[in-house]
PQR file with spaces between the fields and no chain letter, atoms N, CA, C, O and H, PARSE charges and radii, in Angstrom:
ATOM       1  N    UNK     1      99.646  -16.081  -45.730 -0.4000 1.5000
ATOM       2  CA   UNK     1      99.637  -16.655  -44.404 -0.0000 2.0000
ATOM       3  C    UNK     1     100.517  -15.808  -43.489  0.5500 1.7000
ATOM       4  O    UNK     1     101.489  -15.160  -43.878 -0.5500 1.4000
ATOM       5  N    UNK     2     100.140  -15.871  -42.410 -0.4000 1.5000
ATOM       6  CA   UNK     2     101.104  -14.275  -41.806 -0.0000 2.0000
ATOM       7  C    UNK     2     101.943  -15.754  -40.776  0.5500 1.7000
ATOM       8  O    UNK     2     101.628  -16.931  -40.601 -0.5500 1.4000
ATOM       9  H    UNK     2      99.351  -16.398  -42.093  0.4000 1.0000
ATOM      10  N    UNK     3     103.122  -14.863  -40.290 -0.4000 1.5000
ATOM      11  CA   UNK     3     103.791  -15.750  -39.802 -0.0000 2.0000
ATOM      12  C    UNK     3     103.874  -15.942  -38.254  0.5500 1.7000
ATOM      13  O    UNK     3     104.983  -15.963  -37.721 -0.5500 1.4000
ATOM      14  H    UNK     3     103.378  -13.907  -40.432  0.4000 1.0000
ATOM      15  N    UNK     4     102.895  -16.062  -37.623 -0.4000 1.5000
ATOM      16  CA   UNK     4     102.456  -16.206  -36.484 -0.0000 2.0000
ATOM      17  C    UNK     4     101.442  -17.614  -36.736  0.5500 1.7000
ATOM      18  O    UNK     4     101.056  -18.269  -35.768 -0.5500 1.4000
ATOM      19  H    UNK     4     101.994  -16.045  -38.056  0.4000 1.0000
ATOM      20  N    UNK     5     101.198  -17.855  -37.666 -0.4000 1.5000
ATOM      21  CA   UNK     5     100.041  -18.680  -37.578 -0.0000 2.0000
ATOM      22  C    UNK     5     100.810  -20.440  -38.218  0.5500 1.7000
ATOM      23  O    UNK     5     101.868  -20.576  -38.834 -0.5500 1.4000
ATOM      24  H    UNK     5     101.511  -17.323  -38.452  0.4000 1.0000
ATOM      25  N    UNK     6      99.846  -21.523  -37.797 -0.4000 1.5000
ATOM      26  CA   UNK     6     100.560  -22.615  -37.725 -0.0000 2.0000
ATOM      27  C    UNK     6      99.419  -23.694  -37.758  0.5500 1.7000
ATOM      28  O    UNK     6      98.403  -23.233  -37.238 -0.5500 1.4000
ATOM      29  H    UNK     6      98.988  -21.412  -37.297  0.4000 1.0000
ATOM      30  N    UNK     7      99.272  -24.892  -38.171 -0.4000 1.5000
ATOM      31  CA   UNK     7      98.842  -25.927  -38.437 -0.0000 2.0000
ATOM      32  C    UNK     7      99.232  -26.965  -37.810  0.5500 1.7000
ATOM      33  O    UNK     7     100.336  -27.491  -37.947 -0.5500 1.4000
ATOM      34  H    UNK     7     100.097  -25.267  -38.594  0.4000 1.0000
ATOM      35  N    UNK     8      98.014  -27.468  -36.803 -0.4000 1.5000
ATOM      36  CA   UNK     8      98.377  -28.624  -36.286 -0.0000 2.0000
ATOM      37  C    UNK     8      98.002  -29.914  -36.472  0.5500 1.7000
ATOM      38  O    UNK     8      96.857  -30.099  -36.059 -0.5500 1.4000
ATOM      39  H    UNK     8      97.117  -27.040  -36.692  0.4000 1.0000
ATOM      40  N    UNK     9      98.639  -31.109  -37.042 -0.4000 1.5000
ATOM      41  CA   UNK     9      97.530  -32.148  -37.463 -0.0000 2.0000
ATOM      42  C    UNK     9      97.993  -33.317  -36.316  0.5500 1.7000
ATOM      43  O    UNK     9      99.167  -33.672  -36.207 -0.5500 1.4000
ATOM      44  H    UNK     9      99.569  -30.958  -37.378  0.4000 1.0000
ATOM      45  N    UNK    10      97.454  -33.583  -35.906 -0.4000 1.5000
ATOM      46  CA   UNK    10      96.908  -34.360  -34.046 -0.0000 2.0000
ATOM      47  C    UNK    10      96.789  -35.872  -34.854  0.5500 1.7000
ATOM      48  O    UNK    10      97.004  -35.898  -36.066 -0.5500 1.4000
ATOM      49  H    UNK    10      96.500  -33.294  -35.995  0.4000 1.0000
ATOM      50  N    UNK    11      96.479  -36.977  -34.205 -0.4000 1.5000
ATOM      51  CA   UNK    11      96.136  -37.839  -33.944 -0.0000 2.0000
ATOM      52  C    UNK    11      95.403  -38.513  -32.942  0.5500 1.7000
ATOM      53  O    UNK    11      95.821  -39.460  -32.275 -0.5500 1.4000
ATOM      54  H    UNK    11      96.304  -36.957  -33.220  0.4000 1.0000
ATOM      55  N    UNK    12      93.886  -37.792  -32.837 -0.4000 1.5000
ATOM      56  CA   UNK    12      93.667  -37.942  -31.751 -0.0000 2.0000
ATOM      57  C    UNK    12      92.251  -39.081  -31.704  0.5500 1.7000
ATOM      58  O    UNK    12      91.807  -39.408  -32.805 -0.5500 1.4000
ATOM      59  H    UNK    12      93.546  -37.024  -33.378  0.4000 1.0000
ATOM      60  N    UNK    13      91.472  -39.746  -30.265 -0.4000 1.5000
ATOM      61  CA   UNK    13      90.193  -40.179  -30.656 -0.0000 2.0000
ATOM      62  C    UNK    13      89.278  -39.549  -31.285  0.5500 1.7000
ATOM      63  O    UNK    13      89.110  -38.330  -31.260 -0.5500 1.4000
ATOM      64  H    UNK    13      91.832  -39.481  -29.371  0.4000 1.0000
ATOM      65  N    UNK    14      88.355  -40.705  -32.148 -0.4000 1.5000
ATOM      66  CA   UNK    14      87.175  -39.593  -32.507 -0.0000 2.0000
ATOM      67  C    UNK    14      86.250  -39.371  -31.219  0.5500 1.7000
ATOM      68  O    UNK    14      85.525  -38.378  -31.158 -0.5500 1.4000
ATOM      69  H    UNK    14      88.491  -41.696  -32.169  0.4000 1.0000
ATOM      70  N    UNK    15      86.298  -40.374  -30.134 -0.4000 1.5000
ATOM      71  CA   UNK    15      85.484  -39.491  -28.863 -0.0000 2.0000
ATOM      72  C    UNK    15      85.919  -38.353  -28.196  0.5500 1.7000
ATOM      73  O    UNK    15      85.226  -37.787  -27.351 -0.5500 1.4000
ATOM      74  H    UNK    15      86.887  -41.181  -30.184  0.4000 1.0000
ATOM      75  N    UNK    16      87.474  -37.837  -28.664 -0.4000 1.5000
ATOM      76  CA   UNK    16      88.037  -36.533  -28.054 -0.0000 2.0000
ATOM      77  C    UNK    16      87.266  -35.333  -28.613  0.5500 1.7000
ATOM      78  O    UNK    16      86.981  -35.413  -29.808 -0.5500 1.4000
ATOM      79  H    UNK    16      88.037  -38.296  -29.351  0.4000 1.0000
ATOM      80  N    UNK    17      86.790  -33.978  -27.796 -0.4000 1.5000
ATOM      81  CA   UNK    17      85.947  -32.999  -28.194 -0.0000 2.0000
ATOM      82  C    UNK    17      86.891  -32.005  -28.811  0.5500 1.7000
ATOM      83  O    UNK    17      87.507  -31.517  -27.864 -0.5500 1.4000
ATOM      84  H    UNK    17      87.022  -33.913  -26.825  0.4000 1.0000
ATOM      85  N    UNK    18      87.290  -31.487  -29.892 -0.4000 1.5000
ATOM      86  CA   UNK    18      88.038  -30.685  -30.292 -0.0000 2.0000
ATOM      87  C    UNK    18      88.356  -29.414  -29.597  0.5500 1.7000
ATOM      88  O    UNK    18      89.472  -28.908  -29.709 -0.5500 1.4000
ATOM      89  H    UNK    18      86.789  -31.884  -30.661  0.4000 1.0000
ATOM      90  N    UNK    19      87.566  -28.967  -29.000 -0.4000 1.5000
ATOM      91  CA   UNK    19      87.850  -27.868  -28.341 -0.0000 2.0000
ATOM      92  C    UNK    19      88.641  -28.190  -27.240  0.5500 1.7000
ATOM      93  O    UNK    19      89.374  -27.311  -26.788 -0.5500 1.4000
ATOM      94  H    UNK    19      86.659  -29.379  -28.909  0.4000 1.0000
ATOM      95  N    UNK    20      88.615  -29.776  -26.508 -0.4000 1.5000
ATOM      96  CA   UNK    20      89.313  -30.325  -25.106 -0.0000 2.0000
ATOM      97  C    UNK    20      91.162  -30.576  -25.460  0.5500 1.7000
ATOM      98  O    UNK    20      92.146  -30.537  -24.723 -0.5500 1.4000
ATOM      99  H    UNK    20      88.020  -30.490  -26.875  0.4000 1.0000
ATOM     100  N    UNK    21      90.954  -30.885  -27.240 -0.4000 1.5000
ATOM     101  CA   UNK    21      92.152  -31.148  -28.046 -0.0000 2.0000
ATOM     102  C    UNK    21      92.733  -29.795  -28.081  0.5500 1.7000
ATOM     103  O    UNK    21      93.645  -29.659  -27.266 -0.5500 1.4000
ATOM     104  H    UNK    21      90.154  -30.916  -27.840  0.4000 1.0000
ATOM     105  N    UNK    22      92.488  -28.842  -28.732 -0.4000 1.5000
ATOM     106  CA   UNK    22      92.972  -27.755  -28.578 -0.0000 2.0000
ATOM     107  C    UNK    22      93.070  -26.673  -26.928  0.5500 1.7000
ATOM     108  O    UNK    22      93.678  -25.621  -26.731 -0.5500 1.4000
ATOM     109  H    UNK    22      91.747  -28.952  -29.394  0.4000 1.0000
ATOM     110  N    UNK    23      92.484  -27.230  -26.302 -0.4000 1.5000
ATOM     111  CA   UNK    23      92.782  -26.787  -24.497 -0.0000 2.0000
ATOM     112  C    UNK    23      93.938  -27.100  -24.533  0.5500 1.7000
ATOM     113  O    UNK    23      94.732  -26.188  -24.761 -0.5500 1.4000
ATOM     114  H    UNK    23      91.991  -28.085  -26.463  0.4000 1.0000
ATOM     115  N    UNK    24      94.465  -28.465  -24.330 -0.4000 1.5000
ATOM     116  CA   UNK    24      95.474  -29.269  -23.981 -0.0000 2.0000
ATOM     117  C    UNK    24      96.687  -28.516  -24.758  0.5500 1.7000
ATOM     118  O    UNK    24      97.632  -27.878  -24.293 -0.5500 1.4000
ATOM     119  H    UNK    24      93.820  -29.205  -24.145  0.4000 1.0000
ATOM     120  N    UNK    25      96.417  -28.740  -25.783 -0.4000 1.5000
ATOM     121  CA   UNK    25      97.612  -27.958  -26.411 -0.0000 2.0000
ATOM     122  C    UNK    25      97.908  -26.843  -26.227  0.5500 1.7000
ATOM     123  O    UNK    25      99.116  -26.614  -26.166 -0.5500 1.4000
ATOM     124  H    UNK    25      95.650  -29.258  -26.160  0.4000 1.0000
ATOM     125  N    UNK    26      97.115  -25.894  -26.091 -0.4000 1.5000
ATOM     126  CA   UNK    26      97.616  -24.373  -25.586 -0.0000 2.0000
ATOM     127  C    UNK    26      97.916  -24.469  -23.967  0.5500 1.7000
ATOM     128  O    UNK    26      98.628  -23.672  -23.354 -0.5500 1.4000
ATOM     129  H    UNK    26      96.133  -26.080  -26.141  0.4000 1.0000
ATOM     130  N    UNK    27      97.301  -25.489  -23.454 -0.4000 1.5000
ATOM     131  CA   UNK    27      97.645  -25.307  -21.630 -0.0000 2.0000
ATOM     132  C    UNK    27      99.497  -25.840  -22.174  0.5500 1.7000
ATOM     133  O    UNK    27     100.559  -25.218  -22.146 -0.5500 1.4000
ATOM     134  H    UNK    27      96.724  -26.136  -23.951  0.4000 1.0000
ATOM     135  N    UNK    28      99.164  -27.142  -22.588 -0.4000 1.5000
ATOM     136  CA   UNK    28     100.552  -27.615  -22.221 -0.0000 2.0000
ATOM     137  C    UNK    28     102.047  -26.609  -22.926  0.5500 1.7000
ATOM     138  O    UNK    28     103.189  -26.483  -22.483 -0.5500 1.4000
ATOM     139  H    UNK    28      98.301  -27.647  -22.611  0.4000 1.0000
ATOM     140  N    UNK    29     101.126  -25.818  -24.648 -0.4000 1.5000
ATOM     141  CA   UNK    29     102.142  -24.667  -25.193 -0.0000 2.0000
ATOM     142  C    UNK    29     102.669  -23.781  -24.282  0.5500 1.7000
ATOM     143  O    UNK    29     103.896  -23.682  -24.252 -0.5500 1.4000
ATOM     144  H    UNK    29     100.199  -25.921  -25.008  0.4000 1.0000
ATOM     145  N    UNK    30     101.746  -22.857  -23.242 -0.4000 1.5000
ATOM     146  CA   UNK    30     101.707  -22.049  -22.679 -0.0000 2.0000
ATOM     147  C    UNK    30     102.888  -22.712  -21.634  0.5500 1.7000
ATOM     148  O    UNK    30     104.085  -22.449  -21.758 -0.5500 1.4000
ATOM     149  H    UNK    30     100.750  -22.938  -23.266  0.4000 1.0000
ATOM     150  N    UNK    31     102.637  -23.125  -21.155 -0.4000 1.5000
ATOM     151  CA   UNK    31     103.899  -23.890  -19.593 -0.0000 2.0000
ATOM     152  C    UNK    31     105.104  -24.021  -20.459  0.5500 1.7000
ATOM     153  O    UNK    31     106.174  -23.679  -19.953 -0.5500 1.4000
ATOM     154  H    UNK    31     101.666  -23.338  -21.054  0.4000 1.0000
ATOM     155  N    UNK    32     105.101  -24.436  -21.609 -0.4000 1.5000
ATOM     156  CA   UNK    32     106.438  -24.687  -22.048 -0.0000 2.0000
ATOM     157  C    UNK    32     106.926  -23.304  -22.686  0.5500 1.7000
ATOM     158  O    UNK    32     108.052  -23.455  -23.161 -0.5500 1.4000
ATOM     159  H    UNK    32     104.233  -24.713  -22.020  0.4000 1.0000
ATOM     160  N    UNK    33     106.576  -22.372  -22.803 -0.4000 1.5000
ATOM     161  CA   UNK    33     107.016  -20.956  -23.571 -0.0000 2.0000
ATOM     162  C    UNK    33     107.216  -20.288  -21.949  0.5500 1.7000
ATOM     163  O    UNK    33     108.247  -19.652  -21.729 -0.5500 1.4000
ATOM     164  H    UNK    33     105.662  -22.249  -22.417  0.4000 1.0000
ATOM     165  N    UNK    34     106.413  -20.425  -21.085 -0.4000 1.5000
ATOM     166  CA   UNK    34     106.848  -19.868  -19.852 -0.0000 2.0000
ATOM     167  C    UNK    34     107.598  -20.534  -18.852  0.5500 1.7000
ATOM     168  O    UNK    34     107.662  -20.318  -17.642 -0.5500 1.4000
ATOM     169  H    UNK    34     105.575  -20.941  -21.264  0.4000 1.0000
ATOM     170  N    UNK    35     108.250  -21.523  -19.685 -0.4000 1.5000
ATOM     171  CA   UNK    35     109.503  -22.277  -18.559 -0.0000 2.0000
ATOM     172  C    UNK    35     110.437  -21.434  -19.524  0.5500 1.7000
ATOM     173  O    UNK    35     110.901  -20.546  -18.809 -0.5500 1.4000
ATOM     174  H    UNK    35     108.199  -21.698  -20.669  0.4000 1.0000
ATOM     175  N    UNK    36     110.932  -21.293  -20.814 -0.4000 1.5000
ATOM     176  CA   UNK    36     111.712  -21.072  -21.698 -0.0000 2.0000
ATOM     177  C    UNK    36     112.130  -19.674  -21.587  0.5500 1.7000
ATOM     178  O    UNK    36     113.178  -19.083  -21.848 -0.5500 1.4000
ATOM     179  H    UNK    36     110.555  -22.015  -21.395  0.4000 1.0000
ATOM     180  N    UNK    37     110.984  -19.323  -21.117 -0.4000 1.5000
ATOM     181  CA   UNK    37     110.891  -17.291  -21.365 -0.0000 2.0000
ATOM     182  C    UNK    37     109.604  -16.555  -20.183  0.5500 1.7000
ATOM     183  O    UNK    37     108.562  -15.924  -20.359 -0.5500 1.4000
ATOM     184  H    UNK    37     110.132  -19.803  -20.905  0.4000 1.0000
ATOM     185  N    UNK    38     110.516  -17.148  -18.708 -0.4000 1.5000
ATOM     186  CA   UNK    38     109.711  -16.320  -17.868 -0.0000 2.0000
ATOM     187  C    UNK    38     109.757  -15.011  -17.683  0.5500 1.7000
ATOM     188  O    UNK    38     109.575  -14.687  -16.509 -0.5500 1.4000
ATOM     189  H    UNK    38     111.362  -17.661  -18.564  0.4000 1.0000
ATOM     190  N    UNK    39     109.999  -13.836  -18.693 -0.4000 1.5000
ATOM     191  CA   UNK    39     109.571  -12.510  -18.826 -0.0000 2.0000
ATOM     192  C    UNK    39     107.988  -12.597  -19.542  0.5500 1.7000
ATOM     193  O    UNK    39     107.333  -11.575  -19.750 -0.5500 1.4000
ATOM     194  H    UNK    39     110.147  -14.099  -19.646  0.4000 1.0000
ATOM     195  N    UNK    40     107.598  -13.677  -19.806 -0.4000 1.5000
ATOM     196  CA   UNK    40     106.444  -13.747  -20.823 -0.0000 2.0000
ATOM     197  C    UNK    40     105.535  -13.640  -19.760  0.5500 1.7000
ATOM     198  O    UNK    40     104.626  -12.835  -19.963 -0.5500 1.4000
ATOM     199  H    UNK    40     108.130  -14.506  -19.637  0.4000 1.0000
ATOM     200  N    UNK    41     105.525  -14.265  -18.614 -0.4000 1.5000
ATOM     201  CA   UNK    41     104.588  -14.048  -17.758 -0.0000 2.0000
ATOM     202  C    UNK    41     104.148  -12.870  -17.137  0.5500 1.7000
ATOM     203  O    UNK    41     102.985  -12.717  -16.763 -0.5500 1.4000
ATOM     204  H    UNK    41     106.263  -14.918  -18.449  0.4000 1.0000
ATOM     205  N    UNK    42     105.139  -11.933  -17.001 -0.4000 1.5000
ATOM     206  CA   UNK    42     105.042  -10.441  -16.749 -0.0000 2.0000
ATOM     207  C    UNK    42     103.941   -9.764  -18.120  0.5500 1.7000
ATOM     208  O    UNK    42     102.844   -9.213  -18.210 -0.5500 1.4000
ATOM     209  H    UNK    42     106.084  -12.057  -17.305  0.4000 1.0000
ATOM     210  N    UNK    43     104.911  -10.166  -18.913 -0.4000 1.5000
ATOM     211  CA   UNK    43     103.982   -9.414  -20.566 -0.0000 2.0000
ATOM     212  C    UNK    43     102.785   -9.477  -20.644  0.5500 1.7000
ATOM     213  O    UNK    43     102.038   -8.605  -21.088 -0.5500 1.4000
ATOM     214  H    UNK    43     105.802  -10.613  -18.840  0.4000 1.0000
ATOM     215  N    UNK    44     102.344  -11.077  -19.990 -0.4000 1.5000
ATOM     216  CA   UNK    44     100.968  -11.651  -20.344 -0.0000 2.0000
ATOM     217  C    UNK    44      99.965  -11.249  -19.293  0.5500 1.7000
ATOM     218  O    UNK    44      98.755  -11.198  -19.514 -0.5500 1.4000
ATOM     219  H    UNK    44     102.951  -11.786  -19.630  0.4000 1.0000
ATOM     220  N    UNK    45     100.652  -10.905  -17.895 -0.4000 1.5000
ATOM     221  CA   UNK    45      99.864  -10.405  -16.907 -0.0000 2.0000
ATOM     222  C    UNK    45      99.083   -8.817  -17.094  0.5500 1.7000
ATOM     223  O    UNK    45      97.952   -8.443  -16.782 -0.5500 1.4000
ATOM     224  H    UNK    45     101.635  -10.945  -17.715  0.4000 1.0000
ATOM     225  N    UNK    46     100.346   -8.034  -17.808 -0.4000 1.5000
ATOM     226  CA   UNK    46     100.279   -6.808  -17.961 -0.0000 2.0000
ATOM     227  C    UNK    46      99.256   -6.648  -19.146  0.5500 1.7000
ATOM     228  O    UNK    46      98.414   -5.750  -19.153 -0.5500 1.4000
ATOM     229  H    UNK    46     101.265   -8.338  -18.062  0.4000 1.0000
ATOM     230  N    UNK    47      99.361   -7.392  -19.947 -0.4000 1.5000
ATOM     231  CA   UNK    47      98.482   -7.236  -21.124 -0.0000 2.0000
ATOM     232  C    UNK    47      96.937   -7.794  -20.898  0.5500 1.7000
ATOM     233  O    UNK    47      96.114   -7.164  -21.563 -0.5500 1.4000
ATOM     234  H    UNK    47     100.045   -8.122  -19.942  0.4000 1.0000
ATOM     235  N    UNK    48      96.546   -8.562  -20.310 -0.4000 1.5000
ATOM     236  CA   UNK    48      95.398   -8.854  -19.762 -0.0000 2.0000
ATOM     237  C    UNK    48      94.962   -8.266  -18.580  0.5500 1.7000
ATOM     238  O    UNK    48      93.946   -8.751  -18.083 -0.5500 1.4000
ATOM     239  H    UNK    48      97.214   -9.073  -19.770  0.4000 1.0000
ATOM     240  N    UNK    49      95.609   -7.137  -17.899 -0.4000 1.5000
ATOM     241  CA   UNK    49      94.646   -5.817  -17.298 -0.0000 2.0000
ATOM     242  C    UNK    49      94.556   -5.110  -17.722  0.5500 1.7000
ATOM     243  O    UNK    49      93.729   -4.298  -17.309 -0.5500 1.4000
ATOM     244  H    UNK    49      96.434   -6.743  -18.303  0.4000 1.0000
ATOM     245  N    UNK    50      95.514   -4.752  -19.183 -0.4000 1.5000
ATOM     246  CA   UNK    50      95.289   -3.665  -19.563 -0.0000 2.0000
ATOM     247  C    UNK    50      93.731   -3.649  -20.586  0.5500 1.7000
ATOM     248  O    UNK    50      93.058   -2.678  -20.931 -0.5500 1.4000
ATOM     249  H    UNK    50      96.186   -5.412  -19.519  0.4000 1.0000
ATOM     250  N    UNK    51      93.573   -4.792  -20.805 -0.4000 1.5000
ATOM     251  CA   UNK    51      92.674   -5.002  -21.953 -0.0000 2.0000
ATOM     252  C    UNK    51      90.990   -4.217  -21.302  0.5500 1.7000
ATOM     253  O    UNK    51      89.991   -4.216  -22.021 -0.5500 1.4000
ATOM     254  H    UNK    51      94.119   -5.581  -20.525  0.4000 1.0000
């Protein structure tokens, strides 16, 4: 298992669409890693033009 990677076990409805479950979580991950560590936003800008 490489150590970047992680397991999430949710509690969520079964009418929730998994993909809407996993949105949420990376929108709401993302805001909280870039309140913590706003150089990340520079990194992340730079790396998605460069691509």
């Amino acid at each position: 298992m490489k150590p970047d990677h992680i397991h999430v076990f949710a509690d969520v409805p079964q009418t929730a669409a998994p993909c809407d479950v996993a949105r949420t979580f990376k929108d709401i991950s993302a805001i909280e890693l870039f309140k913590a560590f706003p150089q990340l936003i520079q990194f992340c800008r730079m790396r998605y033009f460069m691509v």
